[in-house]
C-alpha positions as CSV (number, residue, x, y, z in Angstrom):
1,X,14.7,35.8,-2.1
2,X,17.1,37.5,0.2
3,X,18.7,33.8,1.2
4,X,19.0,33.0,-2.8
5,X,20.9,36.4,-3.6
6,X,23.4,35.6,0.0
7,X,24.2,31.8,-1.6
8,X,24.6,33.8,-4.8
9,X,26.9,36.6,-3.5
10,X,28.7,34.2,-1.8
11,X,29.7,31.9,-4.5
12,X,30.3,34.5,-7.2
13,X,33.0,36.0,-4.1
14,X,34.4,32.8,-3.2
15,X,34.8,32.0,-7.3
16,X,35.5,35.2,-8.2
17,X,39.2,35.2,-6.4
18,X,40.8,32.4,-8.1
19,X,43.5,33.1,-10.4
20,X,43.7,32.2,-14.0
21,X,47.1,31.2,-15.7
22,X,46.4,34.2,-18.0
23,X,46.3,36.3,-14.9
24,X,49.3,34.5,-13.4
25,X,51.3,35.2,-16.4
26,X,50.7,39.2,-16.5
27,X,51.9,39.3,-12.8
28,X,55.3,37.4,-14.2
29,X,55.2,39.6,-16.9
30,X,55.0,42.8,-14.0
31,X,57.5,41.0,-12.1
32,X,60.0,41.1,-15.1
33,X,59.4,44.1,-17.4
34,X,57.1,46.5,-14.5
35,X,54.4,46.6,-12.6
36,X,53.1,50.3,-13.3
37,X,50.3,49.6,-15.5
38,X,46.5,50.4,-14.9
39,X,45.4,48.0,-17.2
40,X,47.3,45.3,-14.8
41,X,46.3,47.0,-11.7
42,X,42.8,46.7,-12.1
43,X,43.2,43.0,-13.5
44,X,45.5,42.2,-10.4
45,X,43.9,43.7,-7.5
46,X,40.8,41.7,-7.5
47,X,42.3,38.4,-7.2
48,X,44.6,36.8,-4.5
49,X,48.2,38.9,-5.5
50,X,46.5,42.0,-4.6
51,X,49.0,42.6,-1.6
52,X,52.4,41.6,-3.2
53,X,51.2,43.2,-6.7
54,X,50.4,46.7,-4.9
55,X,54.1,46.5,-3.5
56,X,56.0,45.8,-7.2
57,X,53.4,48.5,-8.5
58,X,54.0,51.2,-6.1
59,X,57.5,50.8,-6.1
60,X,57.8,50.6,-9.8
61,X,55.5,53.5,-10.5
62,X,57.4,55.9,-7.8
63,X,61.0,54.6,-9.6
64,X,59.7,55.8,-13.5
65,X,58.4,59.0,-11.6
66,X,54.7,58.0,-12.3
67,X,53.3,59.1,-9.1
68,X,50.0,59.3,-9.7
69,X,49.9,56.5,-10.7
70,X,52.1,55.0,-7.3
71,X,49.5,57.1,-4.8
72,X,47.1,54.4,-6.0
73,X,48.0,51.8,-4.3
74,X,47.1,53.0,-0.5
75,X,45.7,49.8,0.4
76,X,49.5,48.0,0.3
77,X,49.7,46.5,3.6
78,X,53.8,45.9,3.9
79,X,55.7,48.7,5.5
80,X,57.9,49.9,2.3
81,X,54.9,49.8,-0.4
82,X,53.1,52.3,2.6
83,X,56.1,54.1,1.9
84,X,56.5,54.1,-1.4
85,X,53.2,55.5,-1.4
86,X,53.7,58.5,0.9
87,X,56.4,59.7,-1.3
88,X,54.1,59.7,-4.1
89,X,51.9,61.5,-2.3
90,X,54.2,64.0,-1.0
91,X,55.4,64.4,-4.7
92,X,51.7,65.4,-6.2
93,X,51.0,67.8,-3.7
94,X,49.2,65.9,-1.3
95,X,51.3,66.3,2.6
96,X,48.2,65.4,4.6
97,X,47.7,62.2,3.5
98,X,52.1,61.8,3.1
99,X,52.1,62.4,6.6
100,X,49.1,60.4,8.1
101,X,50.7,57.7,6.1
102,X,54.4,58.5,7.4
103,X,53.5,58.4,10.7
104,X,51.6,55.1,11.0
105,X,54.5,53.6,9.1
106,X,57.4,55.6,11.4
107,X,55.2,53.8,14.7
108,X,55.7,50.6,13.9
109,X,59.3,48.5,15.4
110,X,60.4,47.3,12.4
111,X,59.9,50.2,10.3
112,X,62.6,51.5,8.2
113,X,62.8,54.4,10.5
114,X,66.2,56.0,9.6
115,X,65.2,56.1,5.7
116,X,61.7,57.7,6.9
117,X,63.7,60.3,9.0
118,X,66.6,61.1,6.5
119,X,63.2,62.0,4.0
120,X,62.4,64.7,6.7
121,X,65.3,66.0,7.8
122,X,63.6,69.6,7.3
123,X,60.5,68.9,9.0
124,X,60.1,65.8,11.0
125,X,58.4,66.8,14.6
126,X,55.1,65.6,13.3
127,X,56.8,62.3,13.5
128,X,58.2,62.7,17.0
129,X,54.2,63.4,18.2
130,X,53.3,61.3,21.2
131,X,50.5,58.9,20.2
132,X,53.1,58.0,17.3
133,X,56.4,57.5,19.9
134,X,54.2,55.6,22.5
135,X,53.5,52.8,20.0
136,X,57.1,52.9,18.4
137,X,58.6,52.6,22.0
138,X,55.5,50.0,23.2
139,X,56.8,47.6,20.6
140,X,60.5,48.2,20.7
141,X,60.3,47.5,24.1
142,X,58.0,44.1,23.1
143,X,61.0,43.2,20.9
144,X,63.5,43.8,23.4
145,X,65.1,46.3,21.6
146,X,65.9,48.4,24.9
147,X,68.6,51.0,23.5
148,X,66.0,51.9,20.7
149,X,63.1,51.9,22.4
150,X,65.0,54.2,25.3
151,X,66.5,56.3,22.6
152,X,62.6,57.4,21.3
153,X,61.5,57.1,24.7
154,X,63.8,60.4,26.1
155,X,61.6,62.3,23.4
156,X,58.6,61.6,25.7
157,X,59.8,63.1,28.6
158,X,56.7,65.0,30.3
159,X,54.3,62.8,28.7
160,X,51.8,61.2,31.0
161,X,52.8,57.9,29.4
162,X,56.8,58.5,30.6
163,X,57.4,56.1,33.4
164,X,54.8,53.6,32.4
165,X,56.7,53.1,29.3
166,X,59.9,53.1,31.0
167,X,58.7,50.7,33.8
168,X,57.2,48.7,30.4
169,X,61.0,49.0,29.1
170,X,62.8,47.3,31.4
171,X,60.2,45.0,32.5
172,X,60.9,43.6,29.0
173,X,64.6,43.7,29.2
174,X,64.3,41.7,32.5
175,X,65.3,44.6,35.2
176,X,62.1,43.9,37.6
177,X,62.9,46.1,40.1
178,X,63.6,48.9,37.8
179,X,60.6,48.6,36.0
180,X,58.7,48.1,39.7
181,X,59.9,51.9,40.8
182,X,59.0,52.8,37.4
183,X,55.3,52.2,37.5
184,X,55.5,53.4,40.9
185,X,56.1,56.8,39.6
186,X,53.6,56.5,36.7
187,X,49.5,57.7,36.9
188,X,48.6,55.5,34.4
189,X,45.8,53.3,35.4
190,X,47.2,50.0,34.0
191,X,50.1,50.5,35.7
192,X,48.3,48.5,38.4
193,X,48.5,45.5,36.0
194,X,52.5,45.2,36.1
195,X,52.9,46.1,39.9
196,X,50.7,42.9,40.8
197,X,52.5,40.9,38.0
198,X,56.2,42.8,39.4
199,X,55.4,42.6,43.4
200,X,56.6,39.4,45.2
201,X,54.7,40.1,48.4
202,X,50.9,38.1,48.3
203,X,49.7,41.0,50.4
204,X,51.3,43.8,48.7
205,X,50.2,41.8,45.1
206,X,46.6,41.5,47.1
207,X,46.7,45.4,47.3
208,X,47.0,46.1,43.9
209,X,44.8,43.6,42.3
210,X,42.2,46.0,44.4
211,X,43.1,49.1,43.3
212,X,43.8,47.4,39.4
213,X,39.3,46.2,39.8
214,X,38.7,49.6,40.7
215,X,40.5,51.0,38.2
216,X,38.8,52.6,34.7
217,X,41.1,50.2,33.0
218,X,39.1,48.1,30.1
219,X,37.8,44.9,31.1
220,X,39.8,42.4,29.2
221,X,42.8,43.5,31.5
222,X,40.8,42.9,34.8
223,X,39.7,39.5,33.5
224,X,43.5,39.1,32.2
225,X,44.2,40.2,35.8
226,X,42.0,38.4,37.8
227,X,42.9,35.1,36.6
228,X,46.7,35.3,37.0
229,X,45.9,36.9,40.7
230,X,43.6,33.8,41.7
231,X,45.6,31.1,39.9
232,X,48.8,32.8,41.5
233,X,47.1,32.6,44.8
234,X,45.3,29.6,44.7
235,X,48.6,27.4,45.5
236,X,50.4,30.2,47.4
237,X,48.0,30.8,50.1
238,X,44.0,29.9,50.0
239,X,43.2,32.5,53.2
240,X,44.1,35.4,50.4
241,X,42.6,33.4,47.6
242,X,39.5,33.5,49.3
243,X,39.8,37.4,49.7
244,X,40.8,38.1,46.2
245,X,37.8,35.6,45.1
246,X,35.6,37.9,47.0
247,X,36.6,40.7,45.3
248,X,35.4,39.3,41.7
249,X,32.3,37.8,43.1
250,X,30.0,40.6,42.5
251,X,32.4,42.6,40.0
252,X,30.4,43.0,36.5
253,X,32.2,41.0,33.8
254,X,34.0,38.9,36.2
255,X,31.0,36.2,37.0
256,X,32.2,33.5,35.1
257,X,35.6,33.3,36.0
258,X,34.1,33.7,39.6
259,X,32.8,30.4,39.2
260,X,35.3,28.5,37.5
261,X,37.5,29.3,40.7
262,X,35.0,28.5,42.9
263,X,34.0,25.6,41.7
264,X,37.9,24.8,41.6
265,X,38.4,25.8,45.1
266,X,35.8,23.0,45.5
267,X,37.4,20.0,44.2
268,X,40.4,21.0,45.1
269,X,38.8,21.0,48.9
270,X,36.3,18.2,48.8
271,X,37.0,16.2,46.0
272,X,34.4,14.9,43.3
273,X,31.6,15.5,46.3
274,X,31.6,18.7,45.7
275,X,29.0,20.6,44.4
276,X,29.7,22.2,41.2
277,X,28.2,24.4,38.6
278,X,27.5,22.9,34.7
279,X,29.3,25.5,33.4
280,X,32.6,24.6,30.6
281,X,34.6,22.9,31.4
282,X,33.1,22.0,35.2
283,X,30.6,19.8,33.4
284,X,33.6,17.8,32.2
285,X,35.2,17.5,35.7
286,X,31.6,16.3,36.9
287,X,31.8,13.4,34.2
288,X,35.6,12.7,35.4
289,X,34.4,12.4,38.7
290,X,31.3,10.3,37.9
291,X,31.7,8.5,34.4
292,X,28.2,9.9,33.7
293,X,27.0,12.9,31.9
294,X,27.0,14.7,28.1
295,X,30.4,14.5,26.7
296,X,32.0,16.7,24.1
297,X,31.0,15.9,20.4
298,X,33.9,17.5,19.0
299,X,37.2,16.9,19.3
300,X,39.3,18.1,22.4
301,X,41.2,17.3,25.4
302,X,37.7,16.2,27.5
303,X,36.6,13.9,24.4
304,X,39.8,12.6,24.0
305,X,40.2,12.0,28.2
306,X,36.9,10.9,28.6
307,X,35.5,9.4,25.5
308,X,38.4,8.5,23.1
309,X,37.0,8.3,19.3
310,X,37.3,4.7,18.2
311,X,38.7,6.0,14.5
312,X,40.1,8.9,12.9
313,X,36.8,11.0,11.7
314,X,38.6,12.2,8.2
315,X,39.9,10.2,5.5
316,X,43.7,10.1,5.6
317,X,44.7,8.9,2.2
318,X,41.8,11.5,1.1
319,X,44.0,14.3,2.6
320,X,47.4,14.1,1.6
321,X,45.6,12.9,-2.3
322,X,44.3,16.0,-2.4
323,X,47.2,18.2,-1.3
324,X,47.4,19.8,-4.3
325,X,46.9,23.4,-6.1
326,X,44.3,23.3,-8.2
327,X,43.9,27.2,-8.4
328,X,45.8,27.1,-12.2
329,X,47.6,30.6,-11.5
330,X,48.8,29.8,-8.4
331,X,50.3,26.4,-9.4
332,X,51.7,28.4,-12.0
333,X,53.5,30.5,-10.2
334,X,54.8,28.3,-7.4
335,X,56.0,25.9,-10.4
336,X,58.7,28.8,-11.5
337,X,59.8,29.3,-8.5
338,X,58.2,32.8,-7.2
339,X,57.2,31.8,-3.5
340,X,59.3,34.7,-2.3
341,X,56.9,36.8,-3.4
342,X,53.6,34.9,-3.5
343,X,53.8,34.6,0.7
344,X,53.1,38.2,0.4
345,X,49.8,37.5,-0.4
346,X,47.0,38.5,2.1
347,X,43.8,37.0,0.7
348,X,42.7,33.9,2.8
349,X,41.7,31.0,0.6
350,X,42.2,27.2,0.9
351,X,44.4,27.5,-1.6
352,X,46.4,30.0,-0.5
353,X,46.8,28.1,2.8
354,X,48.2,25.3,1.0
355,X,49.9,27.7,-1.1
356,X,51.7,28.7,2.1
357,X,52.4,25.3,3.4
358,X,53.9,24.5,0.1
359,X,56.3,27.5,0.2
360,X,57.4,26.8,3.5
361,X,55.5,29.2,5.6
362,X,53.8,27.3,8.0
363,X,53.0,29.9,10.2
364,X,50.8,31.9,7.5
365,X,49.3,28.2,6.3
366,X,47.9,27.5,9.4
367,X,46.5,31.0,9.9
368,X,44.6,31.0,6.5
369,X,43.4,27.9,6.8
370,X,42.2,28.2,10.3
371,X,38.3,30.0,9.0
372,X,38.4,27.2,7.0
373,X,38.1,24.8,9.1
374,X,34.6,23.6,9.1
375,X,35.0,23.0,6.0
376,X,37.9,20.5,5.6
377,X,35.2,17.9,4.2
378,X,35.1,20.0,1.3
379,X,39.0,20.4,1.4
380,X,40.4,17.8,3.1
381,X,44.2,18.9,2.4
382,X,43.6,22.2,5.0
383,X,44.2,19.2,7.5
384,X,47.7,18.8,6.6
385,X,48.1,22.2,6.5
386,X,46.9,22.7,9.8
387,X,48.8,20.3,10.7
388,X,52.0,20.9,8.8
389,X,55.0,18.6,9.1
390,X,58.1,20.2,8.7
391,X,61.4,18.1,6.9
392,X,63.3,19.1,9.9
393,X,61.2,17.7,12.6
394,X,61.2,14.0,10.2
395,X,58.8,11.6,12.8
396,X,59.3,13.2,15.9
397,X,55.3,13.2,16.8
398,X,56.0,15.0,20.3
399,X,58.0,17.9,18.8
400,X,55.4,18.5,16.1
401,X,52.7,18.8,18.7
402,X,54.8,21.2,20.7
403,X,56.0,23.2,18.0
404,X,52.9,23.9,17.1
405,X,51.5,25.4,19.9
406,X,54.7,27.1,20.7
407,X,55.7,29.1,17.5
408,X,53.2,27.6,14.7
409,X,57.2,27.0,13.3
410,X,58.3,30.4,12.9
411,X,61.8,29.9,13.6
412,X,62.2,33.9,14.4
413,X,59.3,33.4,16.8
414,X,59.7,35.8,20.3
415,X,57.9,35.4,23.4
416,X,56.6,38.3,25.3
417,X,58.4,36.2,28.0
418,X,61.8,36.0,26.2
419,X,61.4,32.3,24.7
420,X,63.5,32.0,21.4
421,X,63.0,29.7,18.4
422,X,60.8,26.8,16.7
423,X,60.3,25.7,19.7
424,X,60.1,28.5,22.5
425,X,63.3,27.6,24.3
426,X,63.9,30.2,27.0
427,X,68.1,31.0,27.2
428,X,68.5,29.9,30.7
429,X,66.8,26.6,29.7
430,X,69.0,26.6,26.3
431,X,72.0,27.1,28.3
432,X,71.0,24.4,30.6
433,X,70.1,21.7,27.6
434,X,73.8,23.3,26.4
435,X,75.6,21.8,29.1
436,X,73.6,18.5,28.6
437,X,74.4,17.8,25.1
438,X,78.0,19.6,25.9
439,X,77.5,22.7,23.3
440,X,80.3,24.9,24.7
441,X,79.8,27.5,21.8
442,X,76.5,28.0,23.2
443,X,74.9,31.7,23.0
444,X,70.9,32.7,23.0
445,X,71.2,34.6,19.7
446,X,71.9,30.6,18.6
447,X,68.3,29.8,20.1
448,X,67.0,31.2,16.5
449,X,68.7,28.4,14.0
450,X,66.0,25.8,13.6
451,X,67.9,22.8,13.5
452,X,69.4,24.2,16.8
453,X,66.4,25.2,18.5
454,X,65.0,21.7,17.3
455,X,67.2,19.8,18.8
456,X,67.7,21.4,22.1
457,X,63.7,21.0,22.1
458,X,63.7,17.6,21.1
459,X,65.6,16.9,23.6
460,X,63.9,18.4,26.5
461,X,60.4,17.6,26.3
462,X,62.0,13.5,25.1
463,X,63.8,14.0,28.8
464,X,60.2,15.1,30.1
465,X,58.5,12.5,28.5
466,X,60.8,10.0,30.3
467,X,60.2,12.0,33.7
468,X,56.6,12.2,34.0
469,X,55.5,9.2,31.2
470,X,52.8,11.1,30.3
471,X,52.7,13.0,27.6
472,X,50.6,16.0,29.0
473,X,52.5,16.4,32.5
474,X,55.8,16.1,30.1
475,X,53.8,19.3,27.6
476,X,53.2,20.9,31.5
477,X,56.8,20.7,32.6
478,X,57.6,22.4,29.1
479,X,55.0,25.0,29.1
480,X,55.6,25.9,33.5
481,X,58.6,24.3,34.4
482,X,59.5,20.7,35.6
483,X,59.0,21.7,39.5
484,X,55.8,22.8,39.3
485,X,54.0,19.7,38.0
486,X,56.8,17.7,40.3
487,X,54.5,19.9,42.6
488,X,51.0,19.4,42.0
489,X,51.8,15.6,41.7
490,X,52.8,15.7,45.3
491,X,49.6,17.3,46.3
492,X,47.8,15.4,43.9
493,X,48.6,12.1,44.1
494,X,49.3,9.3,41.5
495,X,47.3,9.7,38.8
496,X,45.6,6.2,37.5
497,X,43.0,7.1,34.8
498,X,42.4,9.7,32.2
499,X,39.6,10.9,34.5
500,X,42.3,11.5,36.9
501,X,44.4,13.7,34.6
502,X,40.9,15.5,33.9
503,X,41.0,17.0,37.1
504,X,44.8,17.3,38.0
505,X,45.1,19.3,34.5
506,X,42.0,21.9,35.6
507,X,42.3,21.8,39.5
508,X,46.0,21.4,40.4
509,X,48.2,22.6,37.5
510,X,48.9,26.1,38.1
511,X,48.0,29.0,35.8
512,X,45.9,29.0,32.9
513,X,48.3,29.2,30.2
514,X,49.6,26.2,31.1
515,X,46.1,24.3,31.3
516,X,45.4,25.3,28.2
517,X,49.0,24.4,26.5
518,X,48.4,20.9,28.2
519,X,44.8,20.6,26.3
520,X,46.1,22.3,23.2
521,X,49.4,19.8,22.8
522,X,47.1,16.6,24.0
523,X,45.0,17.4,20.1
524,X,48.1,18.2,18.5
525,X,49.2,15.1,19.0
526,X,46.2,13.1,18.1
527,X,46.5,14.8,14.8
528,X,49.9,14.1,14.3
529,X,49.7,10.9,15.2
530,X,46.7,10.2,13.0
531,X,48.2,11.6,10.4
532,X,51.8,10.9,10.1
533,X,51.8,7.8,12.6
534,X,50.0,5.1,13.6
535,X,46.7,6.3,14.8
536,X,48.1,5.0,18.3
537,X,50.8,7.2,19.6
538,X,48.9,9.6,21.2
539,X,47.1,6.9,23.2
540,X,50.2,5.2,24.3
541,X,51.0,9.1,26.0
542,X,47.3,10.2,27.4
543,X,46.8,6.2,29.2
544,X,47.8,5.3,32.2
């Protein structure tokens, strides 16, 4: 009985957020004449334009001075309907709940902080409290906007958070030896975290990995920590990988990435006769070394190394025929034109992840339809969406597949390393590509215009591609840097089969972001080129 009402549950849910036309046509109707009705705002918050509906509704309530009305819509997600609603708050009495509201608004970067100020210009300290500042200046500082972040920062001054914010500060801006005497000075625990990542000494880096492990930091930052410490020293200097591998080995949490350097340290030192645990992916390296064993069922970099699918597993022509909105509000409402408005919208859906695609936002697309993806048999077209094919990017298969994994095409996209762009392009590296295709007017702020950013991308990982030939040492040099896989090749070796590539990829490329951007890219491009090629271009770059 219990399974019968979940199935039932779940399919009244799933049906009951689809929008009608007559719905559709009330929220045009809001859009044009006013949103502050409560006969709309029930009808409209249980389907999909909940999110962009609350924002015309509290904003057109608090205009018409309705603001009882306006406090109603405290589940608005964007940053001015939030607002909207603290002033309506405010305005009926209620300054708790103004100010809870205020502050969590006032915290975030890209608030509109001087209009949330100039509203409090009698009483505004409970905005300047430190929990509040200490997210505001943590992602200013994310964004790089240093004189900002600095500015709320001096209003921290005594706060046990001080210099690990500042150290955080101009770490971001780029001042490394700043931001190293700056954590110096600072008692925070994770502070430990940035002086290892900061130091250039092994020993010295060595030293604080230690004290980071012993530490009451949480445990996501040790694991964080102790795979950039062993990948870090694994090609610097084995004598202090083995000591900083002995310092995980019995450390609680730790145990399986323990093993997967161990077992790494073992192939790396004897080769395929090494023995090796079954753990992922080790059981893959034992099947690259052998040509025996279980192989992946699904698709990923190991299947597609060692077991290449004979055929595309979905039905192409089925997925770009049903590429289509067939939720009758939505279509409506993308038909006249309101996608400005409708990528507001919060609700995750297939449809709305096509809506998405369809209005340009790739980024969102892909993230809706991402739950979905188990089920693309019962909606093939969240393939295309997943894999989205920007106009601008026309047939280029390589720069769709890095793209991807670089920004998921958000052409405003931001590194927490400083990359720029579509397609990550760091401004040294932009400068460099600059002077290759003779851009004189070249400036980083230009790294943010996609056609720009495309084609300086284009052209680097193309110039990769004709370096290395393959298509996952080219996605490497783009992800690390050129000299490092120039690097591991030389300890390497020439690499003559896919098994080989198996085990350079997971044994001698260095650090794990790369690793996985190699495995990531190698499946973008096997879905690029099943779906917008030939079905063969991604074999012609992961052979021999």
């Amino acid at each position: 009985m219990k399974y019968l009402t979940f199935l039932f549950l779940f399919f009244f849910n799933f049906n009951a957020v689809a929008l009608t036309l007559k719905q559709a046509l009330e929220f045009e109707r809001a859009l044009k004449e006013g949103a502050c009705s409560q006969v709309i705002f029930k009808e409209l918050t249980e389907t999909e334009l909940k999110e962009p509906f609350l924002l015309l509704y509290s904003e057109d309530c608090l205009s018409r001075g309705s603001y009882s009305l306006a406090a109603k819509a405290k589940g608005v997600k964007n940053l001015y309907g939030k607002l909207n609603v603290a002033l309506s708050l405010r305005k009926v009495g209620r300054e708790g709940e103004a100010e809870e509201i205020l502050k969590e608004v006032f915290s975030f970067a890209d608030a509109p902080s001087e209009d949330i100020l100039s509203l409090n210009l009698k009483e505004s300290s409970f905005l300047f409290e430190p929990k509040v500042l200490r997210k505001k200046v943590w992602l200013l500082a994310s964004q790089r906007n240093t004189d900002e972040a600095l500015f709320y920062l001096s209003y921290l001054r005594g706060d046990p958070y001080y210099f690990y914010l500042l150290g955080y500060t101009y770490m971001k801006a780029g001042r490394r030896d700043t931001a190293e005497s700056f954590f110096k000075l600072s008692s925070v625990p994770k502070r430990f975290f940035y002086l290892l990542f900061l130091s250039k000494e092994p020993v010295e880096k060595l030293n604080y990995f230690k004290q980071l492990l012993d530490s009451p930091v949480p445990l996501a930052v040790k694991r964080r920590a102790s795979v950039y410490m062993l990948d870090y020293l694994f090609m610097k200097d084995l004598g202090l990988f083995r000591s900083a591998l002995s310092l995980v080995s019995n450390r609680k949490g730790l145990k399986d990435i323990y093993t997967y350097f161990k077992d790494r340290y073992s192939i790396f030192t004897k080769g395929c006769k090494a023995k090796i645990s079954n753990s992922v992916p080790q059981r893959w390296w034992k099947v690259a070394c052998s040509g025996r064993g279980e192989l992946p069922k699904r698709i990923n970099f190991y299947s597609l190394m060692l077991n290449p699918p004979k055929k595309f597993p979905f039905d192409k022509e089925e997925v770009f025929k049903s590429f289509k909105l067939t939720d009758p509000g939505l279509n409506y409402l993308y038909s006249k034109g309101y996608c400005q408005v409708l990528t507001l919208i919060e609700e995750k859906t297939p449809q709305t992840a096509l809506l998405m695609n369809l209005c340009g936002d790739y980024r969102k697309g892909i993230k809706f339809a991402s739950p979905f993806r188990g089920k693309i048999g019962r909606y093939p077209y969240l393939l295309a969406v997943l894999y989205p094919k920007p106009p601008l990017f026309k047939d280029d298969l390589i720069s769709l597949s890095i793209a991807r994994q670089e920004s998921l095409f958000e052409p405003r996209a931001l590194s927490r390393s400083g990359a720029r762009g579509l397609m990550q392009i760091m401004p040294l590296t932009g400068r460099y590509i600059a002077k290759k295709l003779k851009r004189e007017d070249y400036d980083k702020s230009m790294l943010f215009d996609p056609e720009l950013n495309y084609r300086f991308g284009s052209y680097y990982i193309h110039s990769l591609l004709k370096k290395f030939k393959l298509f996952p040492l080219a996605a490497a040099g783009y992800n690390g840097g050129p000299a490092r896989v120039s690097k591991a090749l030389k300890l390497f070796g020439k690499i003559k089969t896919p098994s080989d590539l198996v085990i350079f990829t997971d044994v001698y490329l260095p650090f794990a972001e790369t690793r996985d951007y190699v495995k990531r890219t190698a499946v973008n491009l096997y879905f690029y080129s099943n779906l917008y090629g030939e079905g063969e271009e991604w074999r012609t770059f992961l052979r021999p």
